[in-house]
C-alpha positions in Angstrom: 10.4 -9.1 11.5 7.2 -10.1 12.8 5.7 -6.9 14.3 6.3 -5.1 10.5 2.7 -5.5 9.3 0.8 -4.6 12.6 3.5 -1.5 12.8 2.3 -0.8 9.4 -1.3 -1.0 9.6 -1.6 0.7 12.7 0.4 3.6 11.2 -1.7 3.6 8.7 -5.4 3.5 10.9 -3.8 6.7 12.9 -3.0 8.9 9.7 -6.1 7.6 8.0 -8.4 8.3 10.7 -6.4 12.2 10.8 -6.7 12.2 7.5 -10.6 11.3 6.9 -11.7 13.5 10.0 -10.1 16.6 7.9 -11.3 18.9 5.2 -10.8 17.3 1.9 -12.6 20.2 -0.1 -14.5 23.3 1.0 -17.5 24.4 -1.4 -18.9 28.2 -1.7 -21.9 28.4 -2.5 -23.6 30.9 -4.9 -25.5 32.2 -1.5 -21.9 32.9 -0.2 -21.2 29.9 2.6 -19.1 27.6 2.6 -19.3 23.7 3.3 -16.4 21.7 4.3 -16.5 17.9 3.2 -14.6 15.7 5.4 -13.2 12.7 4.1 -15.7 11.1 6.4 -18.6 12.8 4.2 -16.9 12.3 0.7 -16.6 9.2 0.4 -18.7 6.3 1.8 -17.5 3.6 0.2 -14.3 4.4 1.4 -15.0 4.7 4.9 -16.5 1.3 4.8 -13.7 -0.5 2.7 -11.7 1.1 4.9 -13.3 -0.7 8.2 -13.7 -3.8 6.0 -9.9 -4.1 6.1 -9.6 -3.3 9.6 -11.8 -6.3 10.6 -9.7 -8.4 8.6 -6.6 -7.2 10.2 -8.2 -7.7 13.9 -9.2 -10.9 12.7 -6.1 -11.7 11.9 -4.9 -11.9 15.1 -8.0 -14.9 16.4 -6.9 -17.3 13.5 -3.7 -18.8 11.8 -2.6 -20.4 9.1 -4.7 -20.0 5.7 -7.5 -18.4 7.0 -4.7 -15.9 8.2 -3.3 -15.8 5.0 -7.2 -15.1 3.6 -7.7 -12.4 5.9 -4.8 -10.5 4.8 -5.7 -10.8 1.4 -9.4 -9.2 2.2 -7.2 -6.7 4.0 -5.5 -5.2 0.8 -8.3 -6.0 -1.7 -10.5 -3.8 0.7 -7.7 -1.1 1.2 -7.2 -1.3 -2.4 -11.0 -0.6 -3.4 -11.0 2.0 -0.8 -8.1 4.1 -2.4 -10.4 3.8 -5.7 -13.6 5.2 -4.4 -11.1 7.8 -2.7 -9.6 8.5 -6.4 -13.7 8.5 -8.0 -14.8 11.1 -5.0 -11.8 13.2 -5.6 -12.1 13.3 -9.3 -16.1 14.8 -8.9 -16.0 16.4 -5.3 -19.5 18.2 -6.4 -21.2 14.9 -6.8 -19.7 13.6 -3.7 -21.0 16.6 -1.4 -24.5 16.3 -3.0 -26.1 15.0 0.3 -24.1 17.4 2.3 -25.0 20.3 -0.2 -28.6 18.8 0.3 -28.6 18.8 4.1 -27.2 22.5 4.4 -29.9 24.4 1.8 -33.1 21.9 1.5 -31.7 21.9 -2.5 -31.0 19.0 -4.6 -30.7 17.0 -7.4 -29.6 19.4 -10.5 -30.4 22.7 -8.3 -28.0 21.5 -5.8 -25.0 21.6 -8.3 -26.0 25.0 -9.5 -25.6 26.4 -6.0 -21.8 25.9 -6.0 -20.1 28.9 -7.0 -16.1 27.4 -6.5 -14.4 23.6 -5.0 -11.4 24.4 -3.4 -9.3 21.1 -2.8 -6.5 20.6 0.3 -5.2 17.8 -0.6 -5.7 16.0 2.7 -7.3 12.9 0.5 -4.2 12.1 -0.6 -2.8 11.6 2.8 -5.8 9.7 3.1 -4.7 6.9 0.0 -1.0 7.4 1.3 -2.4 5.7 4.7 -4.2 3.1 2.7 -1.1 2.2 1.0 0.7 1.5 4.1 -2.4 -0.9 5.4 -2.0 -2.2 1.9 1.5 -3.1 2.5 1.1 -4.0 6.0 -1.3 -6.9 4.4 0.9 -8.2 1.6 4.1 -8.3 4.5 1.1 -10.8 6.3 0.8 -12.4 3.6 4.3 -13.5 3.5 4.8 -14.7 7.6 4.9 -18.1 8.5 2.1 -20.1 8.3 2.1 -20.5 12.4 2.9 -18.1 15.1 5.8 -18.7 16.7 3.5 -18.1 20.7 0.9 -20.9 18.9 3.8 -23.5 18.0 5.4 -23.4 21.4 2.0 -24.3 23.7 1.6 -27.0 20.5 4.9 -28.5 20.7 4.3 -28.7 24.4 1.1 -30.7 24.5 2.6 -33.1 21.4 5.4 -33.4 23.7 3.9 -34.8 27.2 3.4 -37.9 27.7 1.2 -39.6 30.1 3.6 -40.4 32.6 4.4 -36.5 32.9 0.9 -35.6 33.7 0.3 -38.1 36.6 3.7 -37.0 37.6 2.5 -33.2 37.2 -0.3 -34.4 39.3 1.4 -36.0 42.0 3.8 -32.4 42.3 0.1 -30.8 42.8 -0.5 -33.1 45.6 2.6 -32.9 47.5 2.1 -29.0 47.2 4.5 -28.3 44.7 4.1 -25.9 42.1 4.8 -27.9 38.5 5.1 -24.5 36.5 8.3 -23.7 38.4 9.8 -27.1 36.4 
């Protein structure tokens, strides 16, 4: 089915970009606010893996053949890394909130990791690597279409296919008014 990895992909760009605009963890602080870290704000090696693979899958769509079949690799490589900076954020969410920690009390360094008093986690990064993996598959499903479009091979097979004789007859339709894509 050829529309399988684009239906993949893009359902994986709509729950990722749900996903990374949500709360991953909320910090309270010892001064008694909380922070909220958006997956946006955890991670920013993901976020840019993450757009990494998305111009390879929208470049996917200008080029055929190898170079397709090179673009969809980049795809799941990046999507892949992504999900691992995800995994290394989620596994120190302090560490990955320093700059926000930072931003809110004018603290940081050692001082800024005092200040947090609890992490609570929602879980919403794991819908987050769930939407990588189905960008992930949608690239290895690429990876296994034909070398050629079938909308490419068709305007291909058509120019192979003319001769010379059918353009200066295509020419002469033109001049006796008659329209040569109606053929």
């Amino acid at each position: 089915m050829k529309s399988l990895p684009h239906l993949l992909t893009l359902a994986g760009v709509a729950i990722g970009l749900g996903a990374a605009s949500s709360s991953w963890w909320t910090l309270v602080l010892t001064t008694g606010s909380t922070l909220p870290v958006t997956g946006w704000d955890a991670s920013a090696a993901s976020s840019s893996l993450a757009v990494l693979a998305l111009v390879a899958y929208g470049a996917r769509w200008t080029f055929q053949g190898v170079v397709r079949r090179i673009l969809a690799a980049i795809q799941v490589l990046a999507s892949g890394g992504a999900v691992v900076a995800i995994i290394s954020s989620a596994s120190a969410p302090v560490e990955s909130a320093l700059s926000e920690i930072t931003a809110a009390t004018g603290v940081s360094g050692n001082a800024a990791r005092e200040l947090v008093e609890s992490v609570s986690v929602s879980g919403s990064h794991f819908l987050a690597i769930g939407a990588l993996g189905l960008i992930i598959l949608g690239g290895i499903v690429a990876l296994g279409e034909p070398r050629t479009s079938p909308g490419a091979s068709r305007y291909e097979r058509r120019a192979r296919s003319a001769s010379l004789e059918d353009s200066v007859a295509t020419w002469d339709d033109l001049s006796e008014g008659i329209d040569p894509t109606k053929r």
